[in-house]
N, C-alpha and C positions, 0 to 999 in steps of 0.2 A: 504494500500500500504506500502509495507515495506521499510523503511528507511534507505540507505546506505551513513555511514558517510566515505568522503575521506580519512578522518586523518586516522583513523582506516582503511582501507583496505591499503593504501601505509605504514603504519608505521607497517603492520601485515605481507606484502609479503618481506619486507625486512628483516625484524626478519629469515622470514623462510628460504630464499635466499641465507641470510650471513649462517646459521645455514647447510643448503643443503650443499653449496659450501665447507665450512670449514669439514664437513663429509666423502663431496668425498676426500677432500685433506687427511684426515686424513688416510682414510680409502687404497688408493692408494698408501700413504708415498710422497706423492708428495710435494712437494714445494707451499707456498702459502702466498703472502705479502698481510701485510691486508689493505693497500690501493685499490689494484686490484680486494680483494674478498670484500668490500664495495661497491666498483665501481662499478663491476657486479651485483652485490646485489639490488642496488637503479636502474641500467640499467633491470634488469629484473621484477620488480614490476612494469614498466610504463606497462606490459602487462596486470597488475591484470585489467586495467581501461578496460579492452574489459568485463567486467560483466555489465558493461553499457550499451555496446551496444545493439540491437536487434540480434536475433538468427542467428548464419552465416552456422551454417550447418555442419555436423558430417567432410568433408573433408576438408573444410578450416579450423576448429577450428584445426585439427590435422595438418595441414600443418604449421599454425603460432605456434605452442605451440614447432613442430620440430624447428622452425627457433627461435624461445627465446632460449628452451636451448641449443641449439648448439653454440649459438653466449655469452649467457653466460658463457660454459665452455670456450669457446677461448678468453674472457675475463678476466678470475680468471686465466686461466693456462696456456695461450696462446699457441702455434702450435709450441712443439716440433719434431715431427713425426708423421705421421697416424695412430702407434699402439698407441702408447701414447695419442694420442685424442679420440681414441675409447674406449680404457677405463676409461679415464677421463670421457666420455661423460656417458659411460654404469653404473658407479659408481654414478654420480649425477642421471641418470633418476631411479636409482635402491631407489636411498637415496628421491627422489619425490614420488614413488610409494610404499612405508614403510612409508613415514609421511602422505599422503594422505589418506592410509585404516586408518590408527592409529586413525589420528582427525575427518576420518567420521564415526569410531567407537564409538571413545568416545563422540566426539556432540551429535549422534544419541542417543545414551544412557542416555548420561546427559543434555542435552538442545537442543534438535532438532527446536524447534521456533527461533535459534538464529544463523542456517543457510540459505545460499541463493547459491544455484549453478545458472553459467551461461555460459556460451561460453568457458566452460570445466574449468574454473576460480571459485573459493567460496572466500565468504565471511563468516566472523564469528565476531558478537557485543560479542569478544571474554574475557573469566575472563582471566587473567593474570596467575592464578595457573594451569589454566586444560591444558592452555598452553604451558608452563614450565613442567607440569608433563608429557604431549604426548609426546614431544622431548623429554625427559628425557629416556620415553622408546624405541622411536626407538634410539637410541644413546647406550643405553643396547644392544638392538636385534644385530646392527651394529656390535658392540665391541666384542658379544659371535663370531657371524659369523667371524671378523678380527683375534680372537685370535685362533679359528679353523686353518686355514688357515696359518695363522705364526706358526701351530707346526707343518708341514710337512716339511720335510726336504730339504733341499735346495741344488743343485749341486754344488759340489766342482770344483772351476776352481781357474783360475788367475785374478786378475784385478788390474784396474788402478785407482784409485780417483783421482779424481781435484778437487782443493780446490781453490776457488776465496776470495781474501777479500781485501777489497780498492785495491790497483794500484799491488798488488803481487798477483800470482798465482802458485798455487805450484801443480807437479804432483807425488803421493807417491802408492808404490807397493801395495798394495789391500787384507787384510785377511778379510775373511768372520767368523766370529766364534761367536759361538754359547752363549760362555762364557760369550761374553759382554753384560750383559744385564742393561745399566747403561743408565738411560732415567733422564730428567732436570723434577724434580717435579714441576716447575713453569711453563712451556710451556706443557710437555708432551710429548717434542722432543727426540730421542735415541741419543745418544755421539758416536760422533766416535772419538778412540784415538788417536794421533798423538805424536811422539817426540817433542818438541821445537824447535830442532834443525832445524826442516824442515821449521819451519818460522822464521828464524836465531834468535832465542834468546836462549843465554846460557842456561843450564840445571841449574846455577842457581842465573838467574837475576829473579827476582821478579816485576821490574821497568820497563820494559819493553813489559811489557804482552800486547793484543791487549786490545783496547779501548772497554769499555763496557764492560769485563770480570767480572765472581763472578766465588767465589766457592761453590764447591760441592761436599758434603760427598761420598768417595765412599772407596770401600774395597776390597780386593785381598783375596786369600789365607793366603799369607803370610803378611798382612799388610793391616793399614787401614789409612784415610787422606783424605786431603781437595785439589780437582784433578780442577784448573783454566780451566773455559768452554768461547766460546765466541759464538758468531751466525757470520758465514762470508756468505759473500754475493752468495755465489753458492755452492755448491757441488754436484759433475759428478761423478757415478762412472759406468766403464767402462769394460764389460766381454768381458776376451781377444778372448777367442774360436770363440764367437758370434759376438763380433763388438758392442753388442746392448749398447744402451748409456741412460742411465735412471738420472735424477735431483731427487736427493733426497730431503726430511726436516729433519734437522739432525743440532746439536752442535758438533763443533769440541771440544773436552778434550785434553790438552796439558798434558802427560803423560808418562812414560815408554814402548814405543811400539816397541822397534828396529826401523830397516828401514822399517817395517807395519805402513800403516794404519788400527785398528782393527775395524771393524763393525759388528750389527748384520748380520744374511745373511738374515733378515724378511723384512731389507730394498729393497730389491730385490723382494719381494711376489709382484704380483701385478701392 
């Protein structure tokens, strides 16, 4: 009789959970505080314990595994709009269905005695490495297919960003351009640029920057320097033609932007 340890399946469906969630996040450009993606994370592993159970049957196993991740993504990203949850939704079951062939690939291959499927749930008395190296490849496969898709080009319009941080909110005229391709090597997050001015601090008070700021090397054409990033608490931006209103994951860069906000327009794919 094969022996399933608790620890290891609840400390193995969270790894994948948080790993899932942060994918779609990424993967969408979406917004994602990692309280909320933990949260969903350890709430959607209590479903791994149905491999315990006895066999419930090809339509209820598919009815509850619909009701975890649906109530997961509303978890991690909660309920901006219906298009917006649908793709959240379609990007996690897509990011389940890439890690799932992957690691019944590679188990099968390389340790088949050391799986156990049940009530559409597995288990795996899994190595640490083969682990780390399966996510490593869907996170590849992910990344080619993301970067596909951010070189298509993007329609030229007008828009609005909003920019939230502590008790100020600021709303600035909206470039889309291609040019900026200025991402935070520590998070992985893209920069959007802004003046200072737009969050009253002189162009050139130093003392006054937002709380938590570092710099970051970054370069122009004509010049190169250390460009002040911070992370604020929301950023909206907003196509005028459409109405459509999309929450990005994005550092604002305190910068030479005119009265633009400059961003990629890749934050809009998806």
């Amino acid at each position: 009789m094969e022996t399933i340890y608790l620890d290891v399946l609840i400390i193995l469906n969270i790894y994948v959970n948080f790993f899932l969630i942060r994918t779609a996040a990424w993967f969408t450009h979406s917004p994602m505080k990692k309280w909320k993606c933990t949260a969903a994370s350890v709430y959607g592993s209590l479903y791994s314990l149905l491999i315990l159970a006895p066999q419930l049957g090809t339509l209820l196993n598919i009815f509850i595994r619909l009701i975890a991740a649906f109530t997961v993504v509303l978890m991690a990203f909660g309920f901006i709009s219906l298009r917006r949850f649908i793709i959240n939704s379609t990007a996690f079951f897509s990011a389940n269905f890439i890690l799932a062939g992957t690691v019944y690939a590679v188990y099968s291959w390389a340790a088949p005695e050391l799986m156990h499927f049940n009530n559409a749930c597995f288990y795996i008395d899994f190595s640490l490495v083969i682990l780390v190296a399966t996510t490593s490849v869907m996170y590849f496969l992910l990344w080619l297919v993301r970067n596909f898709l951010d070189r298509t080009p993007a329609e030229t319009d007008c828009y609005r960003v909003i920019v939230r941080y502590r008790e100020k909110v600021v709303a600035i005229n909206g470039l889309a351009d291609t040019g900026n391709v200025l991402v935070d090597f520590f998070s992985g997050s893209p920069v959007i640029i802004c003046s200072r001015e737009h969050f009253g601090i002189d162009s050139n008070d130093d003392f006054n920057l937002p709380k938590g700021f570092r710099l970051l090397p970054c370069s122009t054409v004509s010049s190169s320097g250390l460009l002040p990033v911070f992370r604020p608490d929301e950023v909206l931006i907003i196509t005028d033609s459409s109405g459509e209103k999309k929450h990005v994951e994005a550092l604002i860069g305190l910068g030479n932007s005119g009265d633009k906000a400059i961003f990629n327009p890749k934050l809009l794919k998806i």
